[in-house]
C-alpha positions in Angstrom: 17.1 48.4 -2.5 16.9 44.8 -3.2 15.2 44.1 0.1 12.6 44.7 -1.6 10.5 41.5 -3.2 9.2 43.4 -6.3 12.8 44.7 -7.1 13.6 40.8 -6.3 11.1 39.8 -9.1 12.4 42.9 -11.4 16.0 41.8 -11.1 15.2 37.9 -12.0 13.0 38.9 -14.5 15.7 40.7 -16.6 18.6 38.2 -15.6 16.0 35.7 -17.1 15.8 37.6 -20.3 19.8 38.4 -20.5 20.9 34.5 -20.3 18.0 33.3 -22.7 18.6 35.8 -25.2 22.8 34.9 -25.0 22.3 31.0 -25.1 19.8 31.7 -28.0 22.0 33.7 -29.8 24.6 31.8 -28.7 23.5 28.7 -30.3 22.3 30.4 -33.6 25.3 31.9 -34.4 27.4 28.2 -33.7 24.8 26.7 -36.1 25.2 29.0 -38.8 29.0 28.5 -39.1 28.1 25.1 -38.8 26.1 25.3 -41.3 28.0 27.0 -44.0 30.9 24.6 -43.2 28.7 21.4 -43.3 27.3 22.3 -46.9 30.5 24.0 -48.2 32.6 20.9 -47.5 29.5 18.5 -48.5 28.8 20.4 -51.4 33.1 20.3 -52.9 33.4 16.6 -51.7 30.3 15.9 -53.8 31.6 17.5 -57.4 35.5 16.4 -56.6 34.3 12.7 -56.7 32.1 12.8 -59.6 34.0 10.9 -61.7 32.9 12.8 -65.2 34.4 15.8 -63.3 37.4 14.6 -62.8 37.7 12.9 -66.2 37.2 16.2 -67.7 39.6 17.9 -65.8 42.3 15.0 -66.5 41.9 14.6 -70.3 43.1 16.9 -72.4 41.9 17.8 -76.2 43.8 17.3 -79.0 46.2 20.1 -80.0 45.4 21.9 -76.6 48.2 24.7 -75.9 47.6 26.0 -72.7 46.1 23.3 -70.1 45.4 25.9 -67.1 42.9 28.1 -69.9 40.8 24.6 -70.3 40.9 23.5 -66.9 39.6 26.9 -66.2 36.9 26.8 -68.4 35.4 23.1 -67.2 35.4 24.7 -64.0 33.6 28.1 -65.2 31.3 25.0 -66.6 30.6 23.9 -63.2 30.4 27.3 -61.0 26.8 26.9 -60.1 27.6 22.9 -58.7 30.4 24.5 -57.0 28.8 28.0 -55.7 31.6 29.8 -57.0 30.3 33.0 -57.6 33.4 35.5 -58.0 32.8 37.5 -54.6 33.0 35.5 -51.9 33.8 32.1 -53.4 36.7 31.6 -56.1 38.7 28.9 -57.7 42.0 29.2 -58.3 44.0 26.6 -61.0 48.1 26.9 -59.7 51.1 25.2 -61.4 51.2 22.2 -59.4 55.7 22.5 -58.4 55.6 26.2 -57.6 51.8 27.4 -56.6 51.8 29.9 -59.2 48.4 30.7 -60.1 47.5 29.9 -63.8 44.2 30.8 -64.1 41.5 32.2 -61.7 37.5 33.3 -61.2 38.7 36.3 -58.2 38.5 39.4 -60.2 41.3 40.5 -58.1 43.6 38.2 -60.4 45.6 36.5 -58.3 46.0 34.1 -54.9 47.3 37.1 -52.0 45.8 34.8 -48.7 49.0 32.7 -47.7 49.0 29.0 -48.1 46.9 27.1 -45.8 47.1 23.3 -44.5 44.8 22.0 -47.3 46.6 23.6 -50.3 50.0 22.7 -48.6 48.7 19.2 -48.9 47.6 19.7 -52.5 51.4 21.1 -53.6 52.5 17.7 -52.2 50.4 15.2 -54.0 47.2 14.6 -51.5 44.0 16.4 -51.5 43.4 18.6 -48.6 39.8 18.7 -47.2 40.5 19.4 -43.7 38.0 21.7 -41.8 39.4 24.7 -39.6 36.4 26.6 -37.4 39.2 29.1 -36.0 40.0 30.3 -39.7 38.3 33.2 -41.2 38.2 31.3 -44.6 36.8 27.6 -46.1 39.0 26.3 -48.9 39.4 23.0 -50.6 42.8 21.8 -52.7 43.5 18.9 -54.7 46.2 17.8 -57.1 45.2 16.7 -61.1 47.6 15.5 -64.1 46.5 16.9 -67.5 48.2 16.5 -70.8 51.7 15.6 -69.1 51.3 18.7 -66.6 50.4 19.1 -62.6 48.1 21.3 -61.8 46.1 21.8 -58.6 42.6 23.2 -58.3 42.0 25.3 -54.9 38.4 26.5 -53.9 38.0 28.9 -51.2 35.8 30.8 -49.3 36.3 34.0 -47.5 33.0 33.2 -45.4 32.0 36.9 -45.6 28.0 35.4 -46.1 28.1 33.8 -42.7 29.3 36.7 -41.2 27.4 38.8 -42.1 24.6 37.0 -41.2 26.0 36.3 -37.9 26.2 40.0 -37.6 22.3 40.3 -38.6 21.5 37.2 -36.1 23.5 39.5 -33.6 21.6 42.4 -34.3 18.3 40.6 -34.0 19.5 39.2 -30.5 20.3 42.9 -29.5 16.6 44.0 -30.8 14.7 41.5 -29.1 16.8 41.2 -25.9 15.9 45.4 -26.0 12.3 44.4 -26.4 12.5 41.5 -23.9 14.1 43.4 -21.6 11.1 45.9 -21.3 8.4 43.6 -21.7 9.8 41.5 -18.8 10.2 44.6 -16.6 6.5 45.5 -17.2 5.6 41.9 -16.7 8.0 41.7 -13.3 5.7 44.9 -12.0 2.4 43.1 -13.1 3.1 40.3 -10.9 5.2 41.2 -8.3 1.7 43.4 -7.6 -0.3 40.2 -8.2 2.0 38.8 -5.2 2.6 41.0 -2.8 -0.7 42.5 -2.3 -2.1 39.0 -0.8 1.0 38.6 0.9 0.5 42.2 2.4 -2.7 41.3 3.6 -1.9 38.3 5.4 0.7 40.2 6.9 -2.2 42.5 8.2 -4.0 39.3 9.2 -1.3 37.9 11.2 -0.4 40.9 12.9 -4.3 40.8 14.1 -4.0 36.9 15.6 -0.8 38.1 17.3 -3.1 40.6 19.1 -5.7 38.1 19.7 -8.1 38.8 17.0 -9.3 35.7 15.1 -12.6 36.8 13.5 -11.3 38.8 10.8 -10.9 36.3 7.5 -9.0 37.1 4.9 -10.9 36.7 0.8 -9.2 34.4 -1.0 -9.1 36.2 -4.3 -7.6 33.6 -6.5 -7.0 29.7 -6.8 -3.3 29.5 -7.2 -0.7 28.9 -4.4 -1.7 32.4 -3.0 -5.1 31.9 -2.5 -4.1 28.1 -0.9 -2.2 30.2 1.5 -4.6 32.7 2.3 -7.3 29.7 2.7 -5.2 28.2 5.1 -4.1 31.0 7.4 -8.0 31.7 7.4 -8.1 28.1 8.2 -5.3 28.8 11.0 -6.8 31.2 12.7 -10.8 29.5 12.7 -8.4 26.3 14.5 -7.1 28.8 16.7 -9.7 29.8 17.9 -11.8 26.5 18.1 -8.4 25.1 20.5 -8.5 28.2 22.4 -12.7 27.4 23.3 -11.7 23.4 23.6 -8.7 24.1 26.1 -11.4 26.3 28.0 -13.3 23.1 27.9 -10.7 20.5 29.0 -10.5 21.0 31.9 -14.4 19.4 32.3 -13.2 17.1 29.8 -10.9 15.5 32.2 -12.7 16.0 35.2 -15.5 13.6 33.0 -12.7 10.8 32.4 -11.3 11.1 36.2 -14.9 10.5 37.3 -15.3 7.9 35.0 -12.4 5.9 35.0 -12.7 2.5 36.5 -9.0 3.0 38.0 -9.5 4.5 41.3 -6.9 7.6 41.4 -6.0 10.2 44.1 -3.9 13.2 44.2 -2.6 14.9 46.9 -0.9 18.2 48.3 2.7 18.7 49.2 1.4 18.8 52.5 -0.9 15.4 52.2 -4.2 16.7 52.0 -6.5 15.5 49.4 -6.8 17.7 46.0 -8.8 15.6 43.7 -10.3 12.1 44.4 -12.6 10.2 41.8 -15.5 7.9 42.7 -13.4 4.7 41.9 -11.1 5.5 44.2 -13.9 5.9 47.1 -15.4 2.9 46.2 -12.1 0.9 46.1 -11.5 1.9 49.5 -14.6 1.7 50.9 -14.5 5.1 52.5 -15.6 8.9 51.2 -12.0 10.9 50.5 -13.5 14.4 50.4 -11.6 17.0 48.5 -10.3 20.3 49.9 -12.5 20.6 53.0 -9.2 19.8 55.7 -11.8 17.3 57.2 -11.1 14.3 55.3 -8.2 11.7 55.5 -5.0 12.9 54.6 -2.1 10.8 52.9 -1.0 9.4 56.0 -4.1 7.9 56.8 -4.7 6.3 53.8 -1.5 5.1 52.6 1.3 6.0 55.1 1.8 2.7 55.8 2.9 1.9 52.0 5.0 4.6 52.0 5.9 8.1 53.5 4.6 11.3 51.8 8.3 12.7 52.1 10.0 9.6 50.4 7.1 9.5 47.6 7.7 13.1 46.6 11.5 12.7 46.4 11.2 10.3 43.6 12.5 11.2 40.1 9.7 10.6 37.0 9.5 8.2 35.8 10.2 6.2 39.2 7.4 5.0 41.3 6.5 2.8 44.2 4.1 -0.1 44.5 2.3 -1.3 47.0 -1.0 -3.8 47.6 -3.7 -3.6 50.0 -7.0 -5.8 50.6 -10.2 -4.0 51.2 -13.3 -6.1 52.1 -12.2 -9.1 50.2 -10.5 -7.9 47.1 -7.3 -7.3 46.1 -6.3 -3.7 45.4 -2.9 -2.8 43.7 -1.2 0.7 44.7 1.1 2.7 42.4 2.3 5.9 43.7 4.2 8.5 42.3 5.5 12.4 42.5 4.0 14.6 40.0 5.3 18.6 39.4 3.1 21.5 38.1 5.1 24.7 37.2 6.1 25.1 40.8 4.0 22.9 42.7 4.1 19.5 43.8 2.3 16.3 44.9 1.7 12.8 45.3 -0.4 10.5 42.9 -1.8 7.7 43.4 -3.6 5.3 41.3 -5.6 2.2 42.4 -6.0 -1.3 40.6 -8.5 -4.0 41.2 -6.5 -7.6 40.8 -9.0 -9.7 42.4 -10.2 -11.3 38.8 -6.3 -11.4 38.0 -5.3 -12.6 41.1 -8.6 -15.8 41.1 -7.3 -16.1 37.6 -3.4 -16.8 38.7 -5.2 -18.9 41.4 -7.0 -21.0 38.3 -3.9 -21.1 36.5 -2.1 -22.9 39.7 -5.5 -25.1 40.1 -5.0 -26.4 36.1 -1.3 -26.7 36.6 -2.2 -28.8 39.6 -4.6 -30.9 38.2 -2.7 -31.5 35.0 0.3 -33.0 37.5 -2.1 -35.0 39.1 -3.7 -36.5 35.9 -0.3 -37.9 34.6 1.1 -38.4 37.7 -1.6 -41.1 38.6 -1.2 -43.4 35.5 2.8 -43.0 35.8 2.5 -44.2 39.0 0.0 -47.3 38.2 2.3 -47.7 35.3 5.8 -47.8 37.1 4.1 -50.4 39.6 2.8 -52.9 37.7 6.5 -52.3 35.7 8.8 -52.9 38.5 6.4 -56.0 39.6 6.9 -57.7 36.0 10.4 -56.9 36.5 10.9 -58.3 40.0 8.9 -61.3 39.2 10.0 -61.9 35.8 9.9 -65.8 35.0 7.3 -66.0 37.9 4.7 -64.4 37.6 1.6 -66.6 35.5 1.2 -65.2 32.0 -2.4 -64.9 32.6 -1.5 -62.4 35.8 1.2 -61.1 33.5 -1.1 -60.6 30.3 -3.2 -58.6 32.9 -0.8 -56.5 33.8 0.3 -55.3 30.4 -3.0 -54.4 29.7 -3.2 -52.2 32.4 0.3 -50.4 31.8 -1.4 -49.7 27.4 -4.6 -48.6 29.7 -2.8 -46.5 31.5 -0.3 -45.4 28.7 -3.7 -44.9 26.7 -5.5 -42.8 29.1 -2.2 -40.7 29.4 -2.3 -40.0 25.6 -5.7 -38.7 25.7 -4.9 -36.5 28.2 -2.1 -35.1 26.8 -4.1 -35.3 23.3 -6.9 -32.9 25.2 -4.2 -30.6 26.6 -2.8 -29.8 22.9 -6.0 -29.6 21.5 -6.7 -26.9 24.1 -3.8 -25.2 23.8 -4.4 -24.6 19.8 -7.2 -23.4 20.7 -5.7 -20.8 23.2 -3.3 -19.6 21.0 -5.9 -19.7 18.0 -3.9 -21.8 15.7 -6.8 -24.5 15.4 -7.8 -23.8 12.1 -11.0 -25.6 10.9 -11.6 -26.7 8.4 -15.1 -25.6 6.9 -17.4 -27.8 5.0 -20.7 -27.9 4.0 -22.3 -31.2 5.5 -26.1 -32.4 6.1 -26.6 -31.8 10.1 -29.4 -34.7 10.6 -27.3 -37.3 8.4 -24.3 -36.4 10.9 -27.0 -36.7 13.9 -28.2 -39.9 12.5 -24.2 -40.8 12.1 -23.7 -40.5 15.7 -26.8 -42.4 16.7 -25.7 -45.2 14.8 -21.9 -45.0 16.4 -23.2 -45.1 20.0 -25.6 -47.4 19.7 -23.7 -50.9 20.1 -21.7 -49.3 23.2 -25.2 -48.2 24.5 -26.8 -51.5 24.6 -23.7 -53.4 26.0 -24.7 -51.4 29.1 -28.1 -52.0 28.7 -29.2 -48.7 27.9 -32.4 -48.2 25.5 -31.0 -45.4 22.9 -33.9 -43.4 20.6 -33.1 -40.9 17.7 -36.0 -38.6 17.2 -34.9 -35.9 14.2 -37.2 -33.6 12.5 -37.1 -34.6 8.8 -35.4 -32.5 6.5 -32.9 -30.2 8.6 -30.8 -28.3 6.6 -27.0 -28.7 5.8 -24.5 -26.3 7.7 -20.9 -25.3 6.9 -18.9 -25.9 9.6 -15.4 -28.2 10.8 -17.7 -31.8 10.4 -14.6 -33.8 12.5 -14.8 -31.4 15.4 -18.5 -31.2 15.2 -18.6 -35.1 15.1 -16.0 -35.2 18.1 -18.4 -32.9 20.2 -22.0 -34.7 19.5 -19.6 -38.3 20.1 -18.6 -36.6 23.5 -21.5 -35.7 24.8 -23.6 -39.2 23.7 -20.3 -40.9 25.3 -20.9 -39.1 28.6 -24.8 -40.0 28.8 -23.7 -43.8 28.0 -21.0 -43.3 31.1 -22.6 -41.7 33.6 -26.1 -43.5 33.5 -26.6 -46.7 35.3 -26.8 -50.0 33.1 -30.5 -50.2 32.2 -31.3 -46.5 31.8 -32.8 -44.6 28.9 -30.8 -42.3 26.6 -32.8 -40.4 24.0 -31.1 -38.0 21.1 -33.7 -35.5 19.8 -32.5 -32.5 16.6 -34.6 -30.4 14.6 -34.5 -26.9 13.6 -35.5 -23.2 15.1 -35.1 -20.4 13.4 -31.6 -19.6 12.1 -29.9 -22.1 14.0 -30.4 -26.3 14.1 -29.9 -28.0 17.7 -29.4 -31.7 18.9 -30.3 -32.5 22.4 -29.1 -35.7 24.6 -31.0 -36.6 28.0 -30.8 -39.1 29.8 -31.8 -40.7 32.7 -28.6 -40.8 34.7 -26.7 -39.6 37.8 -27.0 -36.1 36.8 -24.9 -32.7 38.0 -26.0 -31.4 41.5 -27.3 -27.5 40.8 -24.1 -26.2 42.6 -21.8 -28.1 40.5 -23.6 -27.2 36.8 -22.2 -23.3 35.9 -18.9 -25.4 36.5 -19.0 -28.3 34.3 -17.5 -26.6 30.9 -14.4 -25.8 33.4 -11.6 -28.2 32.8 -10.1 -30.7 34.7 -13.7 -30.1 36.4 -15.4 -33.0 37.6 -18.3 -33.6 40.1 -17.3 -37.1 41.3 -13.5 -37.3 40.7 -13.4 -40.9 41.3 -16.1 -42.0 39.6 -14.7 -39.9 36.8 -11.8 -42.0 36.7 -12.8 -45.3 37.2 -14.9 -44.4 33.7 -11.5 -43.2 32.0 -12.5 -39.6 32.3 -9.9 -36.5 32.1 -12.2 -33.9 33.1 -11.5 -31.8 29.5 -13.9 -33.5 27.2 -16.4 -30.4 27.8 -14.1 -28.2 27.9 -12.9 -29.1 24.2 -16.4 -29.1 23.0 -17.4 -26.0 24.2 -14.0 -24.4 22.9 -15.3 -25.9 19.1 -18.6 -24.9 19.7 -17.8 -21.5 20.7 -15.5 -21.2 17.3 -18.6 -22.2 15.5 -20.7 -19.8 16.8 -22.8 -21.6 18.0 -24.3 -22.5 21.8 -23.6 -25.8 24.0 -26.0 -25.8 27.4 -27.6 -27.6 30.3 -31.2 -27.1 29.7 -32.8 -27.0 33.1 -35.6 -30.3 33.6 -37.1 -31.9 36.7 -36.4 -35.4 37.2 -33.2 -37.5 37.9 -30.7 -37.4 34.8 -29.2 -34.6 32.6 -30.2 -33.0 29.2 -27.0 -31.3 26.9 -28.1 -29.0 23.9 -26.2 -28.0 21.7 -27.1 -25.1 19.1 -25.6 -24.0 15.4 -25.9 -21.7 12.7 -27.9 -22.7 10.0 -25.5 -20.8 7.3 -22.5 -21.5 9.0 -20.1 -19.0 10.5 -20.4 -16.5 7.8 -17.5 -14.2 9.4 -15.0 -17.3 11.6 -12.7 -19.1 10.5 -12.0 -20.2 7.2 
């Protein structure tokens, strides 16, 4: 029966009503006892401590006979203070050794309840204003002494107000839990219909995409959690179908990335022959693999020799086997592997091209080389002219000897600048070379330059000329690295042109970008030798190079600076003996680099 959701809804519905309506009456009928006890024991302790109260029930008048008939009547005096109203509250005066009552407002006459805690207290000399909730009554007691006489005034309350209007509160409770009871039922039908019809139709909905049907849709007839639910099961089922029409489409998908891939990969049989081949892997091996005609190499023509097809397909995924072949001059890089589909089987095997990575290991080996052979040729000048100053120590003339030291700090100088080069290079690698970007005139740095070069120009005999289009703009940029590459390239012209020749620095502006060129007149770079020069440790004349202090990385530094600028350093092609370098940057600096 409960199986059922709307008899679920029913039966929550009317347990919801059941335990509100008990808490709320509940809780009304604790705070009307409360009440009445709060503002009966508020109301006595107010009048018992009024001290005119008291003063008139402790003084007597003179010639009074019968003290109990007076204290009675300042007490009838103050029924209304006291809500003593004959019926459900009295006051009773007793003889204050025996409990005897003397005088009384109960009609009945005459004290019959039996003596409670507070009027116990009151008999012995204390007041007694202790609350009981259990009791069926409120009372208050408390001693007095008039004219030579004990007396004690007790005040109780039978509490029959409070109940009976607990019994009105219950009888409401009963009325509206009746009412609630039926209004909640009719409600629980209302919307256990507003539920379980959309929930009926998606079950008709979902019963049609079990059978394959996804073009019904469902109205979504409302906003709340319902309609979100029918909206997405429409939703659902419009996905379901779209994967169903793209998995009908994958399997072009894929053929369009194996044909495209720059991998070369081929997959073969159980039996070796040849079941899909992409154009990479044809053009890798230099040779057509055609697929499925039984005409075509198997896998023991093209890679038995790395491995057999037996041992390949008894591998476990995810283990594989390597292997490298070289195939009209490049390097080719072989991994093969067993692959499973339900029930059958084959051999994959996927094809990488390593010649850049293997001429890039080989340049790596080169530098590593070259950097050995850098230090290891002032250590060696340096150790020999050592152990000679040692061997002929007191000897040797101090002109021969002052020689000598200068060519171990030459030496120990050109070393630093080497290793210098190689840190500044490897910041640059591992892009921790921050610069660090000013905004600086680019002609007044030009002009800077000139003016550095010039002395060391004309000891060689060289005739330097600055030519600079007036006005060129300022650019942001790192002004020490851009400093260090115009001071290397001057520096080079000054080197490598005979004493004598002609060195002339041109800049100006073109476009969104200001250039500075240097030609000269000099030895100049053979045309086989130029896409090499930015290379480092590359050097045409390695001697000559030496002999002028060179390490072979000053380009290679500037183009690394220029490059972080943005900007363009070049050999601009010319006729005639000599060299020009150009070097281009961005007018507003780099806008997005470094900062």
């Amino acid at each position: 029966m409960f199986r059922s959701l709307h008899m679920k809804l029913v039966l929550i519905m009317t347990l919801l009503i059941v335990s509100l309506m008990t808490v709320v009456g509940a809780f009304l009928i604790n705070s009307v006892v409360g009440f009445y006890l709060r503002d009966f024991y508020e109301r006595m302790e107010e009048v018992i401590t009024d001290v005119a109260f008291l003063r008139d029930l402790q003084s007597p008048t003179e010639g009074e006979e019968n003290g109990a008939e007076m204290v009675a009547q300042i007490l009838d005096s103050y029924t209304g203070v006291l809500g003593v109203d004959g019926r459900t509250r009295n006051y009773y005066v007793l003889e204050g050794q025996t409990g005897r009552c003397l005088a009384t407002s109960d009609p009945s006459g005459d004290l019959t309840a039996s003596y409670s805690n507070n009027l116990l207290s009151a008999l012995n000399g204390k007041e007694g204003f202790q609350s009981d909730p259990s009791a069926s009554y409120m009372d208050v007691a408390f001693p007095i002494q008039r004219g030579g006489e004990s007396y004690v005034i007790y005040i109780q309350d039978n509490r029959q107000t409070a109940a009976a209007l607990n019994s009105a509160i219950i009888d409401l409770v009963i009325r509206a839990l009746f009412f609630g009871l039926v209004i909640s039922i009719l409600l629980s039908f209302l919307l256990s219909k507003t539920m379980i019809i959309p929930i009926e139709r998606l079950t008709e909905g979902a019963e049609r995409v079990a059978e394959g049907d996804f073009s019904h849709k469902l109205q979504v007839a409302s906003r709340d959690e319902i309609g979100i639910l029918t909206g997405t099961f429409n939703a659902m089922a419009r996905q379901l179908q779209e994967t169903l029409d793209e998995v009908e489409n994958e399997r072009n998908k894929l053929d369009t990335l194996f044909l495209h891939m720059t991998d070369g990969v081929v997959a073969f049989s159980e039996s070796g022959a040849v079941i899909h081949a992409n154009p990479a892997a044809e053009r890798m091996l230099g040779r057509p693999v055609p697929v499925g005609s039984g005409e075509g190499p198997g896998y023991d023509e093209l890679f038995g020799n790395i491995a057999p097809l037996s041992r390949v397909l008894d591998l476990e995924p995810p283990d594989y086997l390597e292997g490298t072949r070289d195939v009209n001059g490049r390097s080719l890089e072989l991994l093969l592997a067993s692959f499973s589909r339900e029930k059958q089987g084959g051999v994959l095997v996927v094809i990488h091209d390593v010649t850049e990575q293997r001429k890039t290991e080989e340049m790596r080996r080169e530098f590593v080389a070259n950097v050995s052979h850098e230090l290891r040729t002032p250590l060696t000048n340096i150790r020999s002219y050592a152990e000679t100053l040692v061997d002929s120590a007191g000897t040797i003339p101090p002109q021969m000897e002052k020689n000598f030291l200068e060519v171990i700090l030459s030496e120990s100088d050109r070393m630093t600048h080497i290793v210098q080069d190689l840190l500044t290079l490897s910041r640059f690698d591992s892009g921790h070379s921050a610069l660090k970007m000013t905004s600086f005139p680019f002609g007044q740095t030009v002009e800077e330059v000139y003016n550095a070069t010039r002395l060391e120009a004309q000891r060689h005999g060289h005739q330097m000329s600055l030519d600079a289009e007036p006005g060129l703009p300022d650019i942001v940029g790192d002004r020490e690295r851009i400093v260090q590459v115009m001071m290397n390239v001057v520096s080079n012209s000054i080197k490598y042109t005979p004493d004598g020749g002609r060195i002339q620095i041109r800049a100006g502006r073109s476009g969104e970008r200001v250039w500075m060129e240097v030609e000269d007149n000099g030895i100049g770079i053979p045309a086989e030798d130029r896409p090499r020069i930015f290379e480092r440790f590359y050097r045409v004349d390695k001697a000559r190079s030496r002999e002028s202090g060179g390490t072979g990385l000053g380009l290679s530094i500037a183009k690394e600076i220029i490059d972080q600028h943005h900007g363009v350093i070049r050999l601009v092609d010319r006729s005639g003996p000599g060299l020009t370098v150009r070097i281009e940057l961005l007018v507003e600096g780099l806008g997005h680099g470094q900062e």
